[in-house]
MIPATOR-578762 format. One line per 2 residues: their letters; for each residue x, y, z of C-alpha. Coordinates in nm, 2 decimals, decimal comma. Layout:
<sites>
a = X Y Z | ... .
</sites>
This chain:
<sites>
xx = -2,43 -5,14 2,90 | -2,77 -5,00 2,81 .
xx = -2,77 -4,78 2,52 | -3,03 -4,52 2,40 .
xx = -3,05 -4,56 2,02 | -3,22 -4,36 1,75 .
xx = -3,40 -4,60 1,53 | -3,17 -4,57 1,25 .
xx = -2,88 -4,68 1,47 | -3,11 -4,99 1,60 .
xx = -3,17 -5,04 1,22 | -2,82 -5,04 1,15 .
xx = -2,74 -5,27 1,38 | -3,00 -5,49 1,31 .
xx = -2,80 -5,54 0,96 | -2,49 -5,51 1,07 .
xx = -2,36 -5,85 1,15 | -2,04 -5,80 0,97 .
xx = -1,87 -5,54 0,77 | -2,07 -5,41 0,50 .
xx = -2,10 -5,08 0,31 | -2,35 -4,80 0,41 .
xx = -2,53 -4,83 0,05 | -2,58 -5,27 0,12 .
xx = -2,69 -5,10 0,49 | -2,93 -4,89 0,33 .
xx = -3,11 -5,10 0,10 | -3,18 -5,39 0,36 .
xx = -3,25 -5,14 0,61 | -3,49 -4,93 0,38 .
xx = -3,38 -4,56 0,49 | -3,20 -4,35 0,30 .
xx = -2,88 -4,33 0,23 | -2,72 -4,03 0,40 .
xx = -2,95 -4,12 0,71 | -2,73 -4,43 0,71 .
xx = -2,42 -4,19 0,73 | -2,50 -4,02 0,97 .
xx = -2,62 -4,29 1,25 | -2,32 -4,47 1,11 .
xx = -2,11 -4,19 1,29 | -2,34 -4,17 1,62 .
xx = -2,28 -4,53 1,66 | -1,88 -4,50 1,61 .
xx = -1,87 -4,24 1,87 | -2,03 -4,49 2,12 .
xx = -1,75 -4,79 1,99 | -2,04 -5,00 1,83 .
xx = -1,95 -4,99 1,49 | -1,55 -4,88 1,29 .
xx = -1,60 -4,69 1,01 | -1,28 -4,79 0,76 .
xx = -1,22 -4,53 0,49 | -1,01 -4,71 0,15 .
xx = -0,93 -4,50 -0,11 | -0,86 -4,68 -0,40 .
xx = -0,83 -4,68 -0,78 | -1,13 -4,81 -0,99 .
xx = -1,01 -4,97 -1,32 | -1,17 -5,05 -1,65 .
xx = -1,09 -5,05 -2,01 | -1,05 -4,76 -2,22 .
xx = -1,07 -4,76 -2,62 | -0,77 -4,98 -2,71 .
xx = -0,79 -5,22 -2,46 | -1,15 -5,31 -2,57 .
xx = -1,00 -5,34 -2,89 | -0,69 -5,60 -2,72 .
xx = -0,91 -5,78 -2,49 | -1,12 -5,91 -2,83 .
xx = -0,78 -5,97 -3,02 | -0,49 -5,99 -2,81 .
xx = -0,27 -5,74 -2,74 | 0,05 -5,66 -3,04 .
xx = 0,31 -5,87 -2,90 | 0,08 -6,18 -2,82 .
xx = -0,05 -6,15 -3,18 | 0,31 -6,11 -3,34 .
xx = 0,37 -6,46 -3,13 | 0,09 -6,70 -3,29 .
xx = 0,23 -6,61 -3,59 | 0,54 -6,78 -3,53 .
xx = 0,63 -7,13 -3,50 | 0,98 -7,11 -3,35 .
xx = 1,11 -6,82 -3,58 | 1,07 -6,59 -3,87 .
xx = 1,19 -6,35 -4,08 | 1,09 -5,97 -4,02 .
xx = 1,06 -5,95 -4,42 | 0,78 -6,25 -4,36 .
xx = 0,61 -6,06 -4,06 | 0,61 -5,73 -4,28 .
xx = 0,34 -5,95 -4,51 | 0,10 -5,98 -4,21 .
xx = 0,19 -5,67 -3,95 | 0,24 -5,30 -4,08 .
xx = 0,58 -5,14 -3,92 | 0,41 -5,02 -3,62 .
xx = 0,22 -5,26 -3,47 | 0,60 -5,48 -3,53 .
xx = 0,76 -5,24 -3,32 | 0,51 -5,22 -3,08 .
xx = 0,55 -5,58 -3,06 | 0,89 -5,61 -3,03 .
xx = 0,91 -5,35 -2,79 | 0,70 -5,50 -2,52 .
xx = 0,86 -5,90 -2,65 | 1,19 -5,80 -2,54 .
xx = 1,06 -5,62 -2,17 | 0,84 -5,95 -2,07 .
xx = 1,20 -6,18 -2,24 | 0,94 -6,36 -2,44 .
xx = 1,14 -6,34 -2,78 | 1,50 -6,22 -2,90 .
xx = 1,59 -6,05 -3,24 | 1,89 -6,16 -3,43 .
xx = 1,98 -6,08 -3,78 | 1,64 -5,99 -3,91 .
xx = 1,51 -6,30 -3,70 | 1,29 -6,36 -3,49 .
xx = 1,32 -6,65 -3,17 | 1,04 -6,73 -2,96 .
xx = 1,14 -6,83 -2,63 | 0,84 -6,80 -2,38 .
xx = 0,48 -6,87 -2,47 | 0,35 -6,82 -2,14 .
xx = 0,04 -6,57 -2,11 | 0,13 -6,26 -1,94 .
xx = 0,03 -6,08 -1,61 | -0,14 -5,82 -1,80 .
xx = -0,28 -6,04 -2,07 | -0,47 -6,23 -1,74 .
xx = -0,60 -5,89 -1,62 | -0,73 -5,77 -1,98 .
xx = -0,95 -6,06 -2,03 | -1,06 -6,03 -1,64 .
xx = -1,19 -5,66 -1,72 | -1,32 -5,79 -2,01 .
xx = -1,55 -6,01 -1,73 | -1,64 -5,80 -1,49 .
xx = -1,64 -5,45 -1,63 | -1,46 -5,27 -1,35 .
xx = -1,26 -5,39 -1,09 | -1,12 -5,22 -0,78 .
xx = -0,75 -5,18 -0,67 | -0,80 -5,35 -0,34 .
xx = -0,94 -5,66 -0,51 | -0,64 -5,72 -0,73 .
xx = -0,40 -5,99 -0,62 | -0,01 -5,95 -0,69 .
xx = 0,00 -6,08 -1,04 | -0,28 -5,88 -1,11 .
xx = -0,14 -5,54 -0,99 | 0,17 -5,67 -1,19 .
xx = -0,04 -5,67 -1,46 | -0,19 -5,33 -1,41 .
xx = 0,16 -5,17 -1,39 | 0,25 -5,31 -1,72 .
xx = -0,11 -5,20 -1,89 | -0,08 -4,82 -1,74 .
xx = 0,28 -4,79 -1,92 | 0,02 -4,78 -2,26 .
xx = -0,19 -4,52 -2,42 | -0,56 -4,56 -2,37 .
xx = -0,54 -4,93 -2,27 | -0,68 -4,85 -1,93 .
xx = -0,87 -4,57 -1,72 | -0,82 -4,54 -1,36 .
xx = -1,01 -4,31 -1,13 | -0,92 -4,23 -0,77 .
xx = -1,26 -4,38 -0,57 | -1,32 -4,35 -0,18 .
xx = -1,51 -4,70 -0,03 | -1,68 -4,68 0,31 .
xx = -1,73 -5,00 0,55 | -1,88 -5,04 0,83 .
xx = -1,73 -5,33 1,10 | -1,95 -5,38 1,41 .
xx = -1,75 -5,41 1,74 | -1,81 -5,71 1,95 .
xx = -2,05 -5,46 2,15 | -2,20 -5,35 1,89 .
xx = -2,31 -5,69 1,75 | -2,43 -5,81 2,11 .
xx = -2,60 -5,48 2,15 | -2,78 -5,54 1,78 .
xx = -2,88 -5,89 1,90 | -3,07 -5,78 2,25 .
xx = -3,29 -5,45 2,07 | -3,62 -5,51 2,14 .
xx = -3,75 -5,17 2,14 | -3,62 -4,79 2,08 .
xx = -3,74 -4,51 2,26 | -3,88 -4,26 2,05 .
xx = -3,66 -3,96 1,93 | -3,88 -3,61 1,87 .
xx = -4,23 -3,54 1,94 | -4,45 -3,45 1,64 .
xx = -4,76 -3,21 1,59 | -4,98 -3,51 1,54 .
xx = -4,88 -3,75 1,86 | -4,96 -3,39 2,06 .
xx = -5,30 -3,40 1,92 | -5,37 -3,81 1,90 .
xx = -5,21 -3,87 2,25 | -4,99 -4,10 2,16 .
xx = -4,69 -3,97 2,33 | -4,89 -4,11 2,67 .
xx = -4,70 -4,37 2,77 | -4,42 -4,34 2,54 .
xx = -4,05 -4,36 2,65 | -3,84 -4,08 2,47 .
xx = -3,42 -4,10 2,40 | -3,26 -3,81 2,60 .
xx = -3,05 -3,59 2,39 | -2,66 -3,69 2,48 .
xx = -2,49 -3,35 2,49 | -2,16 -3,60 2,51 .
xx = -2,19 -3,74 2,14 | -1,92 -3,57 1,94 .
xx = -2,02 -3,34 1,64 | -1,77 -3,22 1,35 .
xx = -1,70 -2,88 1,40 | -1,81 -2,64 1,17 .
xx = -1,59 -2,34 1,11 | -1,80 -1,99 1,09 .
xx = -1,74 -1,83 0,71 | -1,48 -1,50 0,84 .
xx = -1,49 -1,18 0,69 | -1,18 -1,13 0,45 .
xx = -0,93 -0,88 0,72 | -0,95 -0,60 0,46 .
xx = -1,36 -0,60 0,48 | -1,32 -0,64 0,82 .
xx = -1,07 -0,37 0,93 | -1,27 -0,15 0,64 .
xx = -1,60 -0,21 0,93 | -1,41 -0,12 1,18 .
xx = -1,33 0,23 1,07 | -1,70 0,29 0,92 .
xx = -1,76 0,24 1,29 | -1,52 0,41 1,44 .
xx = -1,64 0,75 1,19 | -1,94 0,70 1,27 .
xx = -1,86 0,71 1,66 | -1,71 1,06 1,58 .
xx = -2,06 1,19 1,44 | -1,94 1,19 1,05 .
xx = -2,26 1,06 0,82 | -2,17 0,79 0,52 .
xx = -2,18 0,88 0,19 | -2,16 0,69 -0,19 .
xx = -2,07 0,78 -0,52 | -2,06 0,58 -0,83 .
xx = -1,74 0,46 -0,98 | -1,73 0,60 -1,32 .
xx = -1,74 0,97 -1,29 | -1,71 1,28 -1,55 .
xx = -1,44 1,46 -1,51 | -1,63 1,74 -1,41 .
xx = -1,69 1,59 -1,07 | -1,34 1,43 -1,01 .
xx = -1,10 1,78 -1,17 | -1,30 2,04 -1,24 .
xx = -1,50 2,10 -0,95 | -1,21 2,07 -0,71 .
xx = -1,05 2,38 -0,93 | -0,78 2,15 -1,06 .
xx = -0,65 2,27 -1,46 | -0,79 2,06 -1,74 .
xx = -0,40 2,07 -1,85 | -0,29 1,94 -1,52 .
xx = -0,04 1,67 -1,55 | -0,31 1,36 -1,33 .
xx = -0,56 1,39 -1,62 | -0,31 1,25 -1,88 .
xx = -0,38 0,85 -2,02 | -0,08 0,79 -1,78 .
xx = -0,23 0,87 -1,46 | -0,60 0,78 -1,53 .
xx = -0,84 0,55 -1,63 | -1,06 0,67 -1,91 .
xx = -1,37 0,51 -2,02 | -1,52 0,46 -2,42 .
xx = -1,82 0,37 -2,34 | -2,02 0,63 -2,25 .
xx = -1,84 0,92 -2,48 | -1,94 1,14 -2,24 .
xx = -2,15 1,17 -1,91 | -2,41 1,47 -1,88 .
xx = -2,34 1,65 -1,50 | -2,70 1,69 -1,30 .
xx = -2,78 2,05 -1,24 | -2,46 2,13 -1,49 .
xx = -2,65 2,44 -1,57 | -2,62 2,59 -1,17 .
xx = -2,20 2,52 -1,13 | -2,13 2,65 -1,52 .
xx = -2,11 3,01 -1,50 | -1,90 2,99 -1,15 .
xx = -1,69 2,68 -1,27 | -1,59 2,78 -1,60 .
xx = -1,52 3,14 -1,46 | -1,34 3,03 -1,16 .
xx = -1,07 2,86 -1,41 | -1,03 3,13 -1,61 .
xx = -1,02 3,46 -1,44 | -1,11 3,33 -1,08 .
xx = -1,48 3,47 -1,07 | -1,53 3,69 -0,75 .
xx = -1,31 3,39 -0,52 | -1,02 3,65 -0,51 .
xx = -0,84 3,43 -0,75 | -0,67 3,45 -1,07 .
xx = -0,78 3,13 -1,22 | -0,55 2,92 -1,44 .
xx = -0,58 3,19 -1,72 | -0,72 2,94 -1,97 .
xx = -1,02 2,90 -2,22 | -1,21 2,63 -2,02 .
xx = -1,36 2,33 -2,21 | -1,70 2,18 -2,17 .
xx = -1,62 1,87 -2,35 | -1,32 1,75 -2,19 .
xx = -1,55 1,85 -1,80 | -1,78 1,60 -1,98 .
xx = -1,52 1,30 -2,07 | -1,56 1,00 -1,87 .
xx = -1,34 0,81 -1,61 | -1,25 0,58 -1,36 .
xx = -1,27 0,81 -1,03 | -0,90 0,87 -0,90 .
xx = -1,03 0,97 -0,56 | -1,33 0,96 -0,36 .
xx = -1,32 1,31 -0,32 | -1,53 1,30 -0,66 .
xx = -1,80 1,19 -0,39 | -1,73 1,43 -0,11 .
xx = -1,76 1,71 -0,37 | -2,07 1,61 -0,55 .
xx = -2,28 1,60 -0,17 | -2,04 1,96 -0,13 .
xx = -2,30 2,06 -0,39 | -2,59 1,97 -0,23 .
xx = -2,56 2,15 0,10 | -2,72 2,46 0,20 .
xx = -2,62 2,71 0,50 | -2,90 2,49 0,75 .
xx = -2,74 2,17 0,65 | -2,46 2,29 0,87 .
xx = -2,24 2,18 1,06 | -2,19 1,85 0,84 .
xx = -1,96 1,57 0,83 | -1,93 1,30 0,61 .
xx = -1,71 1,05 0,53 | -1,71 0,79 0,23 .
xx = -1,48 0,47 0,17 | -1,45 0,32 -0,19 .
xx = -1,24 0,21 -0,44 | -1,02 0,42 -0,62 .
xx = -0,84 0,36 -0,98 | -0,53 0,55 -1,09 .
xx = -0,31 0,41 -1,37 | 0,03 0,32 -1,11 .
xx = 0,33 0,10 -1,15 | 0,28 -0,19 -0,89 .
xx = 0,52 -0,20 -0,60 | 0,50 -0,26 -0,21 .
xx = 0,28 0,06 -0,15 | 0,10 0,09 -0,50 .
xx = -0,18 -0,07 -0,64 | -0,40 0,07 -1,00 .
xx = -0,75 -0,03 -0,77 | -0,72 0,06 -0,39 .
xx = -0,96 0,19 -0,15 | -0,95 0,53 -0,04 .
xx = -1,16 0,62 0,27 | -1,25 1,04 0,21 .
xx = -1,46 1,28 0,43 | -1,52 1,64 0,49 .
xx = -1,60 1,85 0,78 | -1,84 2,20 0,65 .
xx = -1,86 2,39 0,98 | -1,80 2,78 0,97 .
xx = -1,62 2,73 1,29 | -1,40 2,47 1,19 .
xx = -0,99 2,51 1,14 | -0,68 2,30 1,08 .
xx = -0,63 2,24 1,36 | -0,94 2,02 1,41 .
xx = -0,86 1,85 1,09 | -0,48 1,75 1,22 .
xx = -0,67 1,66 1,54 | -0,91 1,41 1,36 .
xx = -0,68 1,30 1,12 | -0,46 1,19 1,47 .
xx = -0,76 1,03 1,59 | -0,80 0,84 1,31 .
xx = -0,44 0,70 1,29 | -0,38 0,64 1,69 .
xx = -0,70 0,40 1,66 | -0,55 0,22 1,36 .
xx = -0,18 0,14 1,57 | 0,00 0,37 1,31 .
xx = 0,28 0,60 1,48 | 0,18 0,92 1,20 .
xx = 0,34 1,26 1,17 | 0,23 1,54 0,90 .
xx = 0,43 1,70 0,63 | 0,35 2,03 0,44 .
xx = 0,17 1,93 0,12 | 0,09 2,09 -0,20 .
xx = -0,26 2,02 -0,40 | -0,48 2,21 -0,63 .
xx = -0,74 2,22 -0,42 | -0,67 2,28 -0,07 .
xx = -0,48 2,52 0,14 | -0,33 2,48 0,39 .
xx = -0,24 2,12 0,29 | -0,11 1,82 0,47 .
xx = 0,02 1,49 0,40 | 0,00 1,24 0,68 .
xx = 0,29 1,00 0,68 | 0,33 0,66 0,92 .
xx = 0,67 0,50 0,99 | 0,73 0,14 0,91 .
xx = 0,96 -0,06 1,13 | 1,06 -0,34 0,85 .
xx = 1,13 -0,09 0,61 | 1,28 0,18 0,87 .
xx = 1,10 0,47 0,63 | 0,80 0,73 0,66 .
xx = 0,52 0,64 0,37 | 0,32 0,92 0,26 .
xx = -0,07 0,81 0,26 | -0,30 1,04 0,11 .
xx = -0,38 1,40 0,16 | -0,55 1,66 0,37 .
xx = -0,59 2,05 0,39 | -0,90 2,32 0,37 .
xx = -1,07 2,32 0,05 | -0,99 2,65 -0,15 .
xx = -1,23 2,90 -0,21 | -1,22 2,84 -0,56 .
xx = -1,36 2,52 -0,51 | -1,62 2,55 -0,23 .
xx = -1,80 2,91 -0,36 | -1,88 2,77 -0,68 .
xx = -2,05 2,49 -0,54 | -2,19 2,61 -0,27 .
xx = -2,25 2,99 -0,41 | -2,05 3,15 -0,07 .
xx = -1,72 3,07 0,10 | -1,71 2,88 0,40 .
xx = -1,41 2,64 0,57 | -1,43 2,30 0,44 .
xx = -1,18 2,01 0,61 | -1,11 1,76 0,34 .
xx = -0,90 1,43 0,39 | -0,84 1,13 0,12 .
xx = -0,64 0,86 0,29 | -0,52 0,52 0,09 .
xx = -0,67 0,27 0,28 | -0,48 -0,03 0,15 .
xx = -0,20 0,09 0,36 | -0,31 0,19 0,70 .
xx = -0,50 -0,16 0,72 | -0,17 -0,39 0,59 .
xx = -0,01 -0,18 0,87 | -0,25 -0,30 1,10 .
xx = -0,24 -0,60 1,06 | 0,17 -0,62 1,05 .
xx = 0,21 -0,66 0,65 | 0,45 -0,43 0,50 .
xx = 0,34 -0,50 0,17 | 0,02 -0,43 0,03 .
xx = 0,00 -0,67 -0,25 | -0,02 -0,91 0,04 .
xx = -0,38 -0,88 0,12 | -0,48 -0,92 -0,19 .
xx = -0,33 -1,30 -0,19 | -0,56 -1,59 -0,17 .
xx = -0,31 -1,74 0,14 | -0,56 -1,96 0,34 .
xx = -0,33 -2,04 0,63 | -0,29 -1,65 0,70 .
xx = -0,69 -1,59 0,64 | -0,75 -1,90 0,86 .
xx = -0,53 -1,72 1,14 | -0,75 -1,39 1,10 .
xx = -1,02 -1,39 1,40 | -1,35 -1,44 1,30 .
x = -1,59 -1,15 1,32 .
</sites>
């Protein structure tokens, strides 16, 4: 059979009269090294070369057994002192306690001696298994599991049952073992066709006349598997997209927030209960974060708390505090975000809808539904036309996309009214879990930010969740895990 080789595999088998490593390939061959490899597996995929894989232990001597191969090991020096027998009070003049004991020890597991009555009998002179080995390292340096014969591996068992006699390393050998085709093929090569066309034969001419190796689209390749996107990113693409589809524009916010932006704006009390050390995440470094264009939400925000300004409210009936508007944190929402860009709008900005996902921080116990970092996805809908029922109608859309069978609950927060709370059954746990919140902004916290009333559609929804629901987890600790056979079974996107 004819064969169309690239040069390296004609080198190769040029060499390659019997079985040989790819580095002895290499150096006779002059290419490099992981050329070698790689022709080396083109030529095995056409049965003209095996490629044997050993893995194997690689031996040579650590700090004492330098030390024994020069002067023998304990028991072997505790033997040339005796003629038949001795005393262990004579010994004790020549050996310190230790190295006697370590003697011993090791006299009585080969049988080479026996103690009776503080004496000692030689019985077996003989040189041991691993005594041979020792000076045979001492030789060559390092020697190779495979190479060892039985008495030698003997040996080896008896020197790895001591402390730093030895080190052994787990090596991998490669050999390459031309077929009988392979070798008759290496005899007859005469000539190799050419493998790419360069720049410079375009220009010389020398591709005239040449004879070129066709590309085999047969020769097997390792497959490379494409890098996935972790299920959590993934699923949180898919609903960026799917908002998107439904008009909304995305939004950002950074993490660490004043309170200002995260309680105080949405018209929640500066005593309220979720501000406490239990709940959230404050920050010491900075003391305190300054609020851009403080000076235009002041006057309505520190009025709305306290008397309600001209929102038709009572406010919380409280002396409102600058510094603790000022403190920082961990946002517990992104609403934090939803409100700042609330800020921004003027009546021509509208209709507007936004939507922002991000992580969240609140200060929970961990469980099956509860995380202290999750990822909240948040958007608002500013549209003098809008109404609940368009928010229950996207918040439906939203969960019929994601698989989740969802009903809605009255709700109570600070900040909205009417409020919702969607909820989603799970099967495995035959129980309704509540997953975030929705309602109509109050007036007390869309006037002072955007200096009139007008209806405002809010939502904040725990992502974690709705996306361990989607993908059939009922736990949401679970897609946190590093579990490669699961993120293996995930499809690639």
């Amino acid at each position: 059979m004819e064969y169309e080789l690239h040069p390296h595999e004609a080198s190769i088998l040029n060499e390659l009269r019997e079985r040989s490593t790819p580095e002895d390939i290499a150096k006779k061959a002059g290419i490099p090294l992981d050329a070698v490899m790689r022709a080396s597996s083109w030529l095995c995929t056409k049965s003209l070369i095996k490629i044997e894989e050993k893995i194997f232990e690689e031996i040579k001597l650590d700090k004492e057994g330098v030390l024994y191969s020069a002067e023998g090991l304990p028991e072997r020096r505790l033997i040339n002192a005796i003629t038949e027998e001795a005393s262990l009070a004579d010994l004790r003049q020549k050996f310190n306690e230790s190295e006697i004991n370590i003697a011993l020890g090791w006299l009585n597991k080969k049988k080479q001696a026996i103690l009776e009555k503080g004496f000692i009998k030689v019985i077996d002179r003989s040189e041991t298994a691993d005594e041979k080995l020792l000076k045979t390292l001492k030789e060559k340096g390092i020697m190779r599991s495979y190479e060892l014969d039985s008495a030698q591996k003997q040996g080896l068992e008896l020197l790895k049952k001591r402390k730093e006699v030895i080190k052994t390393a787990e090596k991998r050998s490669i050999w390459l073992i031309p077929t009988e085709e392979g070798i008759k093929t290496g005899k007859t090569i005469t000539s190799t066709a050419l493998s790419q066309l360069t720049p410079e034969m375009l220009v010389s001419g020398e591709w005239k006349g040449k004879k070129f190796r066709p590309y085999d689209a047969c020769v097997y390749i390792k497959p490379e598997y494409p890098a996935k996107r972790h299920p959590l990113q993934r699923l949180i693409a898919e609903i960026r997209d799917m908002f998107c589809e439904m008009g909304f524009k995305e939004i950002s916010g950074p993490i660490a927030q004043s309170a200002f932006w995260n309680f105080d704006a949405l018209f929640q009390p500066q005593d309220h209960p979720a501000r406490d050390m239990h709940d959230t995440f404050y920050l010491k470094t900075p003391s305190k974060i300054e609020i851009p264009d403080y000076d235009r939400f002041k006057k309505n925000v520190t009025e709305t708390h306290e008397n309600g300004w001209t929102t038709g409210s009572t406010g919380w009936g409280y002396k409102w505090s600058e510094d603790i508007a000022k403190k920082p944190i961990l946002r517990t929402h992104t609403t934090a975000v939803t409100c700042r860009y609330l800020s921004t709008l003027k009546k021509q900005d509208f209709p507007s809808k936004v939507f922002c996902i991000g992580k969240t921080f609140r200060n929970e116990a961990v469980d099956y539904k509860h995380l202290p970092e999750f990822y909240q996805v948040e958007g608002i809908i500013v549209d003098e036309d809008a109404n609940f029922r368009n928010l229950l109608g996207i918040l439906k859309e939203f969960y019929d996309r994601m698989g989740c069978k969802v009903r809605f609950r009255p709700g109570y927060f600070p900040y909205t009214e009417m409020s919702v709370e969607p909820e989603v059954f799970i099967e495995e746990k035959n129980a309704w879990v509540e997953l975030g919140g929705a309602g109509i902004f109050r007036p007390e916290v869309v006037k002072p930010l955007l200096g009139f009333d007008c209806p405002v559609l809010a939502w904040g929804l725990g992502l974690d969740r709705v996306v361990a629901l989607n993908l059939g987890l009922n736990d949401i600790r679970n897609l946190y895990l590093s579990d490669l056979a699961s993120l293996s079974a995930e499809k690639a996107v």
